[in-house]
C-alpha positions in Angstrom: -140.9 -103.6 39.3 -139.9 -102.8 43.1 -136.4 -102.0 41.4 -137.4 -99.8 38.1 -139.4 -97.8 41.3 -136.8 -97.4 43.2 -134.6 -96.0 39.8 -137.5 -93.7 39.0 -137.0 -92.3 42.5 -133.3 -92.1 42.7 -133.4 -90.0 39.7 -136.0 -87.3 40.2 -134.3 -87.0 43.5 -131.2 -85.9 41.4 -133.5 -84.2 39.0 -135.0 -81.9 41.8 -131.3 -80.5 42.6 -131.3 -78.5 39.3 -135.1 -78.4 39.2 -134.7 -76.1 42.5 -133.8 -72.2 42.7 -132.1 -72.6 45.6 -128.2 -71.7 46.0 -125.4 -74.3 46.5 -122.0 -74.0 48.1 -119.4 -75.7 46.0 -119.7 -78.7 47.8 -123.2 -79.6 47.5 -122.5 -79.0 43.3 -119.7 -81.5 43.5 -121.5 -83.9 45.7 -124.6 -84.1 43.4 -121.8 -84.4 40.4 -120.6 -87.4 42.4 -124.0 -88.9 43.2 -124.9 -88.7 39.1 -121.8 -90.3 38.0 -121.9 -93.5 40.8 -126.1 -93.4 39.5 -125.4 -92.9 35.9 -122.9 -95.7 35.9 -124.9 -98.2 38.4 -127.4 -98.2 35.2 -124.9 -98.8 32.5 -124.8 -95.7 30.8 -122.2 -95.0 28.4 -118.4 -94.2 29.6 -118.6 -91.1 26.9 -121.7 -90.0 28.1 -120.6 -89.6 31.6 -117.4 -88.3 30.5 -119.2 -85.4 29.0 -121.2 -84.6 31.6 -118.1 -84.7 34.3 -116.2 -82.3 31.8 -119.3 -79.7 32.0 -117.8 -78.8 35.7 -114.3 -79.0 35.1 -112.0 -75.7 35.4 -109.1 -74.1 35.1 -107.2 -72.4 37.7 -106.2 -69.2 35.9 -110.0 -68.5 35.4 -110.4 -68.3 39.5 -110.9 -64.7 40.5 -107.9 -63.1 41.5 -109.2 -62.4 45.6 -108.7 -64.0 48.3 -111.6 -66.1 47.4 -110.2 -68.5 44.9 -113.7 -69.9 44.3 -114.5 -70.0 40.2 -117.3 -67.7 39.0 -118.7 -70.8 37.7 -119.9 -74.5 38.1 -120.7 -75.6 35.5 -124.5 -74.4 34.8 -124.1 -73.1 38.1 -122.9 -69.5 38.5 -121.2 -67.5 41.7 -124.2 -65.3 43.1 -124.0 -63.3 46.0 -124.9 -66.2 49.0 -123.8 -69.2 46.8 -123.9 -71.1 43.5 -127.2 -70.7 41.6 -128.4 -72.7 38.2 -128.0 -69.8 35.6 -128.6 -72.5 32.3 -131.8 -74.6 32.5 -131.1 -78.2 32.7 -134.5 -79.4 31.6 -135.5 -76.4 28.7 -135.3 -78.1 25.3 -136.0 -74.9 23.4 -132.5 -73.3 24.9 -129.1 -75.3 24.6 -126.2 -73.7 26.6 -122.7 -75.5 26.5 -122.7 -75.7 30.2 -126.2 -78.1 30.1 -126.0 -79.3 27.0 -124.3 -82.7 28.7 -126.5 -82.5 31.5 -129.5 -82.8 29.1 -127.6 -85.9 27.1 -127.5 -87.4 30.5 -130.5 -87.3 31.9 -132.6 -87.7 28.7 -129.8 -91.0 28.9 -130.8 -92.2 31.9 -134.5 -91.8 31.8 -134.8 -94.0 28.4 -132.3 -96.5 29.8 -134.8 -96.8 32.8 -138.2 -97.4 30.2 -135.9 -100.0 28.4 -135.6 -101.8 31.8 -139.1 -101.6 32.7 -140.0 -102.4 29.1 -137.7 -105.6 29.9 -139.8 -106.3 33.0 -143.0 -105.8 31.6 -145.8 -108.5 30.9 -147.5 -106.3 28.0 -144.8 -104.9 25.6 -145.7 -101.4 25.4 -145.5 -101.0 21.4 -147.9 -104.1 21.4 -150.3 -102.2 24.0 -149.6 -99.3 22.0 -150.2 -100.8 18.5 -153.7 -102.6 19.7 -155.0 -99.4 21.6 -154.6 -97.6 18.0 -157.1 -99.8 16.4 -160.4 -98.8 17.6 -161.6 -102.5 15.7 -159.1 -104.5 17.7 -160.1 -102.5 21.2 -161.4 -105.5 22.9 -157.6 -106.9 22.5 -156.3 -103.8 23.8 -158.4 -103.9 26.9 -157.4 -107.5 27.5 -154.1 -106.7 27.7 -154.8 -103.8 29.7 -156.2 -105.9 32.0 -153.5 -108.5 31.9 -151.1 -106.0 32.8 -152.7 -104.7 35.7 -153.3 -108.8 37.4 -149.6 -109.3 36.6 -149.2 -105.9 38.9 -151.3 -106.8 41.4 -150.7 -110.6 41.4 -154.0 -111.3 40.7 -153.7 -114.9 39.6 -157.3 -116.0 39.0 -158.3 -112.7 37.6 -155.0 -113.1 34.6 -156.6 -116.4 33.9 -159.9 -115.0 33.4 -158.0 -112.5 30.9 -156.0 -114.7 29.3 -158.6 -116.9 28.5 -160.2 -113.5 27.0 -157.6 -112.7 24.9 -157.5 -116.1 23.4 -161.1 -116.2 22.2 -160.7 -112.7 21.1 -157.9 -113.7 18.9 -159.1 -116.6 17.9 -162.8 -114.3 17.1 -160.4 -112.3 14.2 -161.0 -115.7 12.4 -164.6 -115.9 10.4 -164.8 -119.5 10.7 -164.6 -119.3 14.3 -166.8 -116.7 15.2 -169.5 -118.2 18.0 -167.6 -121.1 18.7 -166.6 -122.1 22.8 -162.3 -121.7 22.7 -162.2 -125.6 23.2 -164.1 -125.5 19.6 -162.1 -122.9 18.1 -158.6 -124.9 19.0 -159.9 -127.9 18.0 -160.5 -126.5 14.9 -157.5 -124.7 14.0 -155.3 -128.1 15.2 -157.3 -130.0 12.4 -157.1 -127.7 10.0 -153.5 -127.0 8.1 -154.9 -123.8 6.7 -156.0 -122.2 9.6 -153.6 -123.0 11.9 -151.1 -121.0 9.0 -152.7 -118.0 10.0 -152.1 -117.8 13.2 -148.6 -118.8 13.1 -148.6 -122.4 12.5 -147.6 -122.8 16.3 -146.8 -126.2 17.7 -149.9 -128.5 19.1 -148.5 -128.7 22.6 -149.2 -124.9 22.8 -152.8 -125.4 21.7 -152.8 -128.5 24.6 -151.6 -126.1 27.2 -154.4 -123.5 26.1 -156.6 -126.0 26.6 -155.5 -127.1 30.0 -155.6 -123.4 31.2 -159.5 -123.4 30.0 -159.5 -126.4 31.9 -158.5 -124.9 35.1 -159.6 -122.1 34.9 -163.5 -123.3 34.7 -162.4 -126.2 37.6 -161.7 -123.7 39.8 -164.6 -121.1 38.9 -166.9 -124.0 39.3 -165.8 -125.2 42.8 -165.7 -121.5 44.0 -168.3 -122.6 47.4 -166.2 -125.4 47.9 -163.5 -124.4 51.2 -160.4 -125.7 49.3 -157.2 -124.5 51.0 -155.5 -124.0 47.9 -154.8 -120.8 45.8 -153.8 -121.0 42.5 -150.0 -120.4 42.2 -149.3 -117.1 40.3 -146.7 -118.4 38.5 -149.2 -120.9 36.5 -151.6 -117.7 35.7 -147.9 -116.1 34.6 -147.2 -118.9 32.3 -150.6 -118.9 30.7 -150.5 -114.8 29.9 -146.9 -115.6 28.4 -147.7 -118.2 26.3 -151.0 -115.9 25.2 -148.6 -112.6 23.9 -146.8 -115.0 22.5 -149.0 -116.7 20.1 -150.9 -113.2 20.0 -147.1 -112.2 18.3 -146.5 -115.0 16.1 -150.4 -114.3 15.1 -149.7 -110.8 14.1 -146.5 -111.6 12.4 -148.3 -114.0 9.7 -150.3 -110.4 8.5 -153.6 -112.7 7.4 -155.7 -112.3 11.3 -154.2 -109.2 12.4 -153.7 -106.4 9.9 
């Protein structure tokens, strides 16, 4: 996340150079052009995309003015005013497309949904999921579970993403009738003897169902012993495990269409 951070910041910096009605000599322009490009390609945009957006604030020589300032009238979006270069086409105004920021706007809008994609990558909680489960006001308490989960994987909060997961589990496991009021151990038990059941959450392998188990296990070990001065904290990587082995089954769950609809 430190990384997708540091992205997000490198960008709005470049943002802020067109956001600004300040005036630019030539070259600050051609810097910042430079600075996009090396930060448009460090992120894998397209080749054509980049292309374009170089092109914007490309010139010709017989279109200099004929003075002894051979400066161009224009930069790109960025027009010869009396004290330097000054942004005469808004880079960030969807309502208004000008030729000279059309590029600029492909670019950006580029780079800021190749940036979600790689904190979508990173993420614990898919956001359509989170998305998807906030939108059904039935299905809330699964939407604040994952909520939850997502802000323990933040924070590294490795007994507190137990707790969660364990949550989330029952609450799944609660979209079932016939294992409504049951303890989780119960409600796995059940599901592994029953063919039927276990269908309609996804039919998911028995040593998933074990691990579940086990992370119940722990988890009530170590909220039981919590006077006892053990020098030992839970590795966060085992919390990690358990809340990826959750969204998982939560997926497969939803994909059978018969607990989550």
């Amino acid at each position: 996340m430190t990384k997708i951070k540091t992205l997000k910041q490198e960008l709005e910096q470049l943002k802020t150079f067109v956001r600004d009605e300040e005036s630019y000599c030539a070259e600050q322009i051609y810097n910042w052009v430079s600075d996009c490009v090396a930060f448009f390609a460090s992120i894998g945009m397209n080749e054509s995309i980049i292309t374009g957006f170089m092109s914007t604030f490309e010139y010709k020589s017989e279109r200099l003015n004929k003075s002894l300032n051979l400066q161009p009238s224009e930069i790109g979006p960025f027009t010869d005013k009396l004290g330097g270069y000054k942004l005469a086409h808004s880079i960030f105004d969807y309502d208004s497309v000008h030729k000279k920021s059309v590029y600029l706007k492909i670019a950006f809008t580029t780079a800021d949904k190749i940036i979600e994609n790689l904190e979508d990558v990173g993420r614990l909680v898919p956001k359509p999921l989170l998305e998807f489960f906030k939108s059904r006001t039935g299905l809330s308490h699964i939407s604040s579970s994952l909520e939850l989960m997502k802000q323990n994987c933040e924070t590294k909060d490795s007994a507190a993403l137990l707790d969660n997961v364990i949550t989330l589990l029952e609450s799944i496991f609660g979209l079932e009738s016939d294992l409504v009021g049951k303890k989780l151990s119960q409600q796995i038990n059940t599901i592994t003897n029953e063919p039927t059941l276990s269908k309609k959450f996804g039919d998911i392998r028995s040593e998933i169902f074990q691990a579940f188990h086990n992370f119940r296990m722990l988890r009530n070990q170590l909220g039981s012993h919590k006077s006892v001065p053990i020098q030992y904290d839970m590795p966060f990587a085992v919390s990690l495990s358990a809340a990826y082995l959750a969204i998982m089954f939560l997926q497969l769950t939803m994909a059978t269409g018969e607990v989550v609809k």
